[in-house]
C-alpha positions as CSV (number, residue, x, y, z in Angstrom):
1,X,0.0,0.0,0.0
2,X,1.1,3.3,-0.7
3,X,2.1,5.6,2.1
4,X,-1.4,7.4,3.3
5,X,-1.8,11.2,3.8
6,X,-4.1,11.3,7.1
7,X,-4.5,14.2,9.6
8,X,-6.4,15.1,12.7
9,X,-9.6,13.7,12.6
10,X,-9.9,11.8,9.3
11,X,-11.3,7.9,10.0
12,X,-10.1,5.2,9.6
13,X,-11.8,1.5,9.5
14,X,-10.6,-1.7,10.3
15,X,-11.4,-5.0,8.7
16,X,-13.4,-5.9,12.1
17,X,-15.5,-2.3,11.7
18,X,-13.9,-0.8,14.0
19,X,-13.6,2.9,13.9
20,X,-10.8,5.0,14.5
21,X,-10.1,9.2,14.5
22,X,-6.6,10.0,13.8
23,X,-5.0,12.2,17.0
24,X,-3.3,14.8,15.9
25,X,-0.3,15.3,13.2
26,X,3.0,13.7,14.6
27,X,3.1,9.6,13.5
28,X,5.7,7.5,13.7
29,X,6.4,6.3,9.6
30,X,3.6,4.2,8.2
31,X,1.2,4.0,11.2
32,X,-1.1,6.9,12.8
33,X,-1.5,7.3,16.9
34,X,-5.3,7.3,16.9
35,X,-8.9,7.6,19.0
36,X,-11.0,4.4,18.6
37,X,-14.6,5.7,19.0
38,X,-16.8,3.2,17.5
39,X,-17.4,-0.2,17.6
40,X,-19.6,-2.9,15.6
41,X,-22.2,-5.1,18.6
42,X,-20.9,-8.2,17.4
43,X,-17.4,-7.1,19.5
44,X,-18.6,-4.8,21.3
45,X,-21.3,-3.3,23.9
46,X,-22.0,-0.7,26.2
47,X,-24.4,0.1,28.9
48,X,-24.5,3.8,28.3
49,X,-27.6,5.3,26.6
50,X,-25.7,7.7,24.5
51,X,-23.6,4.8,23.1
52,X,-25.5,3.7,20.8
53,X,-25.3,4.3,17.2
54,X,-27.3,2.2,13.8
55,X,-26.6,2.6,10.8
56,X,-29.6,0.4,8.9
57,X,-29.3,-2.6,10.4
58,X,-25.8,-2.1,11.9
59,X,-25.7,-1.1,15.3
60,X,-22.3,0.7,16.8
61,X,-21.3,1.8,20.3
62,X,-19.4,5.0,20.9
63,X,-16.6,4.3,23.7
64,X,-16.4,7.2,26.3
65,X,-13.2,8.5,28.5
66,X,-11.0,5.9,28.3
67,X,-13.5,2.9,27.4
68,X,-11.7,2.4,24.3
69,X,-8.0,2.4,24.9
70,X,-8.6,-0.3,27.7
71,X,-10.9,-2.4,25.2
72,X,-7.6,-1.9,22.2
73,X,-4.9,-3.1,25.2
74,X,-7.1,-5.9,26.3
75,X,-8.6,-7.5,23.0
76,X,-7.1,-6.1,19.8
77,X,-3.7,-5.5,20.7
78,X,-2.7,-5.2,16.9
79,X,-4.0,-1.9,16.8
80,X,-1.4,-0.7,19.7
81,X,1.8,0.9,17.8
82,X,4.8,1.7,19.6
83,X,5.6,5.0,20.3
84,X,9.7,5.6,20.3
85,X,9.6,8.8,21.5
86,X,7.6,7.9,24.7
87,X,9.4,4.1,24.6
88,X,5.7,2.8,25.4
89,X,2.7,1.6,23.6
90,X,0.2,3.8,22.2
91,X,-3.7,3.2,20.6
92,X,-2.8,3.3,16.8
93,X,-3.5,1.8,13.0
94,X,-0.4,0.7,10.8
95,X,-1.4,1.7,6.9
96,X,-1.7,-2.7,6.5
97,X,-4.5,-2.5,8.7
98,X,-6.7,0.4,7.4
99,X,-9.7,-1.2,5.1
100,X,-11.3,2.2,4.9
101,X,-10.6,6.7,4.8
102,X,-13.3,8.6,5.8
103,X,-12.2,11.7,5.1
104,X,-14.3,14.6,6.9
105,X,-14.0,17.4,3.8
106,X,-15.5,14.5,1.4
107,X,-17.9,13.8,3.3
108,X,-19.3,16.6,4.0
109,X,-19.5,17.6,0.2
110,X,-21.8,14.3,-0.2
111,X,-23.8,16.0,2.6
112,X,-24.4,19.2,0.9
113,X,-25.2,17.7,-2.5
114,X,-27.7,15.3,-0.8
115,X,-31.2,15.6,-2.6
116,X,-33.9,15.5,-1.3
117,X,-32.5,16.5,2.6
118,X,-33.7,15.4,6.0
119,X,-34.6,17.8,8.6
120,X,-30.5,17.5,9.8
121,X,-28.9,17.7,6.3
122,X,-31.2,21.3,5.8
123,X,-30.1,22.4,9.0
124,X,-26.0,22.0,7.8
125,X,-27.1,23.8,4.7
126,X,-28.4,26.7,6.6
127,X,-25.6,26.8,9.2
128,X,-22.8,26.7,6.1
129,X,-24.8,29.1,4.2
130,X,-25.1,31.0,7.5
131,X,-21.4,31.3,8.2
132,X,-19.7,31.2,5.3
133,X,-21.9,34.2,4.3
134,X,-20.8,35.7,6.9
135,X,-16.7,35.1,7.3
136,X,-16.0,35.1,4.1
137,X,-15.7,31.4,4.0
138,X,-16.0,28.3,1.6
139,X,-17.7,25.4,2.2
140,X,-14.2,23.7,1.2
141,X,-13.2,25.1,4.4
142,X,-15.4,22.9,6.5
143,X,-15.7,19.4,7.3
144,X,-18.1,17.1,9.4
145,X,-17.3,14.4,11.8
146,X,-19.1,12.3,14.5
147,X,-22.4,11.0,13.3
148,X,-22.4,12.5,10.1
149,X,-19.0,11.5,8.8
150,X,-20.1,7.7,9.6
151,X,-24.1,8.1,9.1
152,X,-24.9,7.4,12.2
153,X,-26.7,10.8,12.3
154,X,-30.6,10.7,13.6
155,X,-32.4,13.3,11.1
156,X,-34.2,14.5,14.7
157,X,-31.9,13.9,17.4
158,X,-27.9,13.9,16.2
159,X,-25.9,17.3,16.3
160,X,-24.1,18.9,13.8
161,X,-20.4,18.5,14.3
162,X,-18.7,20.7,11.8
163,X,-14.7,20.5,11.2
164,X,-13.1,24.1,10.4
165,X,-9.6,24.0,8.5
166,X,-7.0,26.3,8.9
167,X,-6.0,29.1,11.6
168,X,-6.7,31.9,9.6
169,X,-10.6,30.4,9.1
170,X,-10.7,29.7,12.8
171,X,-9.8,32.9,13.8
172,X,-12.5,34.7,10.9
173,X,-15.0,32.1,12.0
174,X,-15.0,33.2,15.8
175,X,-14.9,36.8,14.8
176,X,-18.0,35.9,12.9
177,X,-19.5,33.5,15.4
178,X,-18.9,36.6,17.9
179,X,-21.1,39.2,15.9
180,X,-23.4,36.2,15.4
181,X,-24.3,35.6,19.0
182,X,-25.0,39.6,20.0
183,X,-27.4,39.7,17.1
184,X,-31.0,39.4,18.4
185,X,-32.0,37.9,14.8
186,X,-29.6,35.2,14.3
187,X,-30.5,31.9,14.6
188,X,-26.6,31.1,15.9
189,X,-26.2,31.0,19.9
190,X,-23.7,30.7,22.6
191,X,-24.3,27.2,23.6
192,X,-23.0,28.3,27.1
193,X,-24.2,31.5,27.5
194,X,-26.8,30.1,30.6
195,X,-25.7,27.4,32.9
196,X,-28.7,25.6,31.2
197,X,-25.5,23.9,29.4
198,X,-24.1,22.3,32.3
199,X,-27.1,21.1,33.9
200,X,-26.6,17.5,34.9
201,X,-23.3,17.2,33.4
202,X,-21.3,14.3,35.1
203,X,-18.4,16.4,36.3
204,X,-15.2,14.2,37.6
205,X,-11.9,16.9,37.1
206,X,-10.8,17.8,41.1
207,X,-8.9,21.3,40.1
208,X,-11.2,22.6,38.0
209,X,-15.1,23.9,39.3
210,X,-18.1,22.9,36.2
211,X,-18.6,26.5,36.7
212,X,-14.9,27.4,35.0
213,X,-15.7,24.9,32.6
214,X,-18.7,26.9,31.4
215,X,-17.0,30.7,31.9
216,X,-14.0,29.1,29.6
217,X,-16.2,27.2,26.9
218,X,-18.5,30.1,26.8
219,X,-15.5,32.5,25.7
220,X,-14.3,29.8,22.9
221,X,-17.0,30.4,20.4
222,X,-16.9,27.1,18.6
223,X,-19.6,25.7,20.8
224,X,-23.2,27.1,19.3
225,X,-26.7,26.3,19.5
226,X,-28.8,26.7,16.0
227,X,-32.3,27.6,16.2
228,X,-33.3,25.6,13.5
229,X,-37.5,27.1,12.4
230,X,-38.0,24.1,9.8
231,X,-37.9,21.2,12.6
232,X,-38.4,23.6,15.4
233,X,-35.6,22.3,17.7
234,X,-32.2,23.9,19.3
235,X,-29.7,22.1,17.5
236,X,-26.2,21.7,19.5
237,X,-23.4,23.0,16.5
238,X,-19.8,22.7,17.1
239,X,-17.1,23.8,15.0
240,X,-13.9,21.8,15.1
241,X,-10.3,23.1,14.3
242,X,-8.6,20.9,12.2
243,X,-4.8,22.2,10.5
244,X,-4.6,23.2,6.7
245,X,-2.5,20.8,5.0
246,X,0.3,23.7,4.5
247,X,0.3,24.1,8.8
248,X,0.9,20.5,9.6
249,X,4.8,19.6,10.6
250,X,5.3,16.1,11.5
251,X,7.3,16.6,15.2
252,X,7.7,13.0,15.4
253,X,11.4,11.5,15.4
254,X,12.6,7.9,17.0
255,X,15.8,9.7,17.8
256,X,13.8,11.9,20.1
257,X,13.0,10.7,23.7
258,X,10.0,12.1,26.3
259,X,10.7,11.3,29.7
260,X,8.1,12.2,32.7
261,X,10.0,14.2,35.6
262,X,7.5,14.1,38.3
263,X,4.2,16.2,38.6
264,X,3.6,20.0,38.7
265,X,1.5,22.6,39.8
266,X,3.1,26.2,38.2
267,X,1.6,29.3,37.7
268,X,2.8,30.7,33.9
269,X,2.4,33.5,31.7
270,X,1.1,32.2,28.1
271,X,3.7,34.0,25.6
272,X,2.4,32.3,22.5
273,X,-1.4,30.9,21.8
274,X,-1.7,30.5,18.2
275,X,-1.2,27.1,18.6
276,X,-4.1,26.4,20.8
277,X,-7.4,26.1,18.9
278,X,-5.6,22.8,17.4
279,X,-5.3,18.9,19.2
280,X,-2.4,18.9,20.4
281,X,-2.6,22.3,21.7
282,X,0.1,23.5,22.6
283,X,0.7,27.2,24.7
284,X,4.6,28.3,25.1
285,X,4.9,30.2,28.1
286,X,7.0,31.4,31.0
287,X,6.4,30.0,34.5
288,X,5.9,32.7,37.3
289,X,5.4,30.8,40.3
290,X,6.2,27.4,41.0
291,X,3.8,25.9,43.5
292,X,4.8,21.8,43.4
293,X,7.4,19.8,41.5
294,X,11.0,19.4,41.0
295,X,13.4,22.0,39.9
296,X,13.3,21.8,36.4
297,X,9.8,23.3,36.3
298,X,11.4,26.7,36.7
299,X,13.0,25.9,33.2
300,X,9.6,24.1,31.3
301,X,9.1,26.3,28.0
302,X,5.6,25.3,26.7
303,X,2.1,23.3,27.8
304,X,0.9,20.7,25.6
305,X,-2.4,19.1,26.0
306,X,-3.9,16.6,24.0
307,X,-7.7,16.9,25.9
308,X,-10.1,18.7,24.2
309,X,-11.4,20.4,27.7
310,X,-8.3,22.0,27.4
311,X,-8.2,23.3,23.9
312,X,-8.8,27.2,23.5
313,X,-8.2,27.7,27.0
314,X,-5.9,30.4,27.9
315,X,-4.8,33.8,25.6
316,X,-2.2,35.5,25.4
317,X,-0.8,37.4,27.9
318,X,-3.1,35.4,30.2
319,X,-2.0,34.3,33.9
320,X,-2.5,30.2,33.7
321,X,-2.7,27.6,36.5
322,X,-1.3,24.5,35.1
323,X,-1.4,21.2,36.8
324,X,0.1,17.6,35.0
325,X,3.3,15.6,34.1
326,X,6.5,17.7,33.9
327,X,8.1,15.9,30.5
328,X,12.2,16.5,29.4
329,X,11.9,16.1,25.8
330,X,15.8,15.5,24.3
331,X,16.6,15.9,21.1
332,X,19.9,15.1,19.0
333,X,20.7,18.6,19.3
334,X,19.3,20.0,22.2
335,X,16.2,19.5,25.1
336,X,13.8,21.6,26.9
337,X,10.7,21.2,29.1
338,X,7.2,20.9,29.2
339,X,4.0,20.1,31.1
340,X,1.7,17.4,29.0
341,X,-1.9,17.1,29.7
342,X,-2.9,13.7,28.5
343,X,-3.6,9.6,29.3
344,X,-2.5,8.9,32.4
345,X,-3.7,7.6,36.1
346,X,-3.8,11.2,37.7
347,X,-6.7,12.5,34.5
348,X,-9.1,13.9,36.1
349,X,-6.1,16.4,38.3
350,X,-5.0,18.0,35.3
351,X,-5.8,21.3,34.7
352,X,-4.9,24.3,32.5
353,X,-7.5,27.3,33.6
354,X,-7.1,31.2,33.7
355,X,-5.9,32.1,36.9
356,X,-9.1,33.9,38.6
């Protein structure tokens, strides 16, 4: 097979149906660290209403937190890749075992061009035609995943999960978005403008209050609620950042090694955030106070965080408090430090939030 061309978010399927998002944009050669997020019944089933998924007469489940990397380390251990630079294994799909691309931009084209179009596929069309109006965007520009890149989607239940590409669309989509939201005609909503949002949300992170969660999603934009007049329902709308093909830099090097140093708690100054809107994100900054961990912290020149509670979260110029794993990343010609927000048994202590 020739050497495939994935990026954050694309799909891929397995010969057992499984279903896998590609993480991010740094893979080790011919293989892609990955989510799994679907599985078929016949290997797979979950007691969670919001699991399940049918397409026809195939039924899926969704896998939550980490549902799906124990299920990959316990029962299909092929699709577990080893990650030199972290000298461990990692969830992940060699090109030999992909069967199937989804890829989020195609798909959503088959969307659009749909005729005639259920109550969903009309909403899309009217929040595209909304925004791209709007910003100054192409539909090209945009992408869907989650039910609708799989057809899973429920015509009068399912969301629309929208994929933006590119920083410079990000950033003319929230400007847009912004205007959007103060105007008392749109049909285009905070979706966390009323703690309405976070009303029996299951809430398990320890250093960081549901009501941060909501005062920091509010001020990200992506997250929208479209009053849809056709079907008459609030329709939850997200809008994903995904990298343009000409941004993505492959970091990933088996020469390189990322070794955990202990954990931290540091209060930083965020220098650089252009990086942020993107999984992983990633915030260079410069550490003001150290409050726990070993000396090196004093020294630790960015944050990267691969969860998406984490994505957006602090500006520039912003005062952070950062909680995680303190990593030493060496390089053949040089090393540095940094906090990663990720995996790992302490989850639900992490934190990246605005101080105050």
């Amino acid at each position: 097979m020739a050497a495939l061309k994935l990026r954050d978010r694309d799909a891929i399927i397995t010969e057992e149906g499984l279903i896998f998002r590609v993480f991010g944009y740094s893979h080790p050669s011919k293989s892609y660290v990955c989510d799994v997020e679907y599985a078929p019944s016949n290997i797979f089933k979950s007691d969670n209403p919001k699991a399940f998924r049918n397409e026809g007469q195939n039924v899926f489940y969704k896998f939550y937190e980490d549902e799906g990397w124990k299920f990959v380390e316990s029962k299909y251990t092929r699709y577990m890749i080893f990650h030199e630079m972290l000298r461990q294994n990692v969830v992940g799909v060699s090109d030999n075992g992909v069967l199937e691309i989804r890829r989020p931009e195609a798909i959503l084209q088959e969307c659009i061009g749909t005729l005639p179009k259920d109550e969903l596929l009309t909403a899309l069309q009217s929040v595209l035609d909304t925004v791209t109006e709007s910003a100054g965007l192409r539909f090209q520009d945009f992408g869907v995943f989650g039910s609708l890149l799989h057809g899973f989607y429920h015509p009068k239940f399912s969301d629309i999960d929208l994929i933006v590409y590119g920083r410079r669309n990000v950033a003319k989509l929230c400007e847009t978005l912004k205007e959007l939201y103060e105007a008392d005609s749109s049909p285009l909503k905070n979706e966390f403008e009323t703690e309405q949002s976070i009303e029996g949300k299951n809430w398990r992170f320890r250093n960081f209050s549901l009501e941060e969660y909501l005062w920091h999603q509010r001020r990200k934009l992506i997250y929208a609620l479209f009053d849809d007049a056709r079907s008459g329902r609030k329709i939850k709308t997200e809008f994903e950042p995904v990298k343009d093909w000409k941004e993505i830099n492959n970091e990933y090097s088996p020469k390189t090694r990322i070794l955990r140093r202990g954990w931290t708690k540091i209060l930083a100054t965020v220098t650089d955030a252009s990086q942020a809107p993107f999984i992983p994100s990633i915030y260079d900054i410069e550490p003001q106070q150290v409050l726990e961990g070993p000396r090196e912290v004093t020294e630790v020149r960015r944050i990267v965080s691969y969860m998406e509670e984490f994505r957006m979260q602090a500006r520039d110029g912003e005062t952070a408090y950062v909680e995680g794993n303190l990593e030493e990343v060496t390089t053949p010609k040089s090393s540095f430090y940094q906090i990663a927000l990720t995996y790992c048994e302490r989850y639900y202590e992490q934190v990246l939030k605005v101080k105050n």
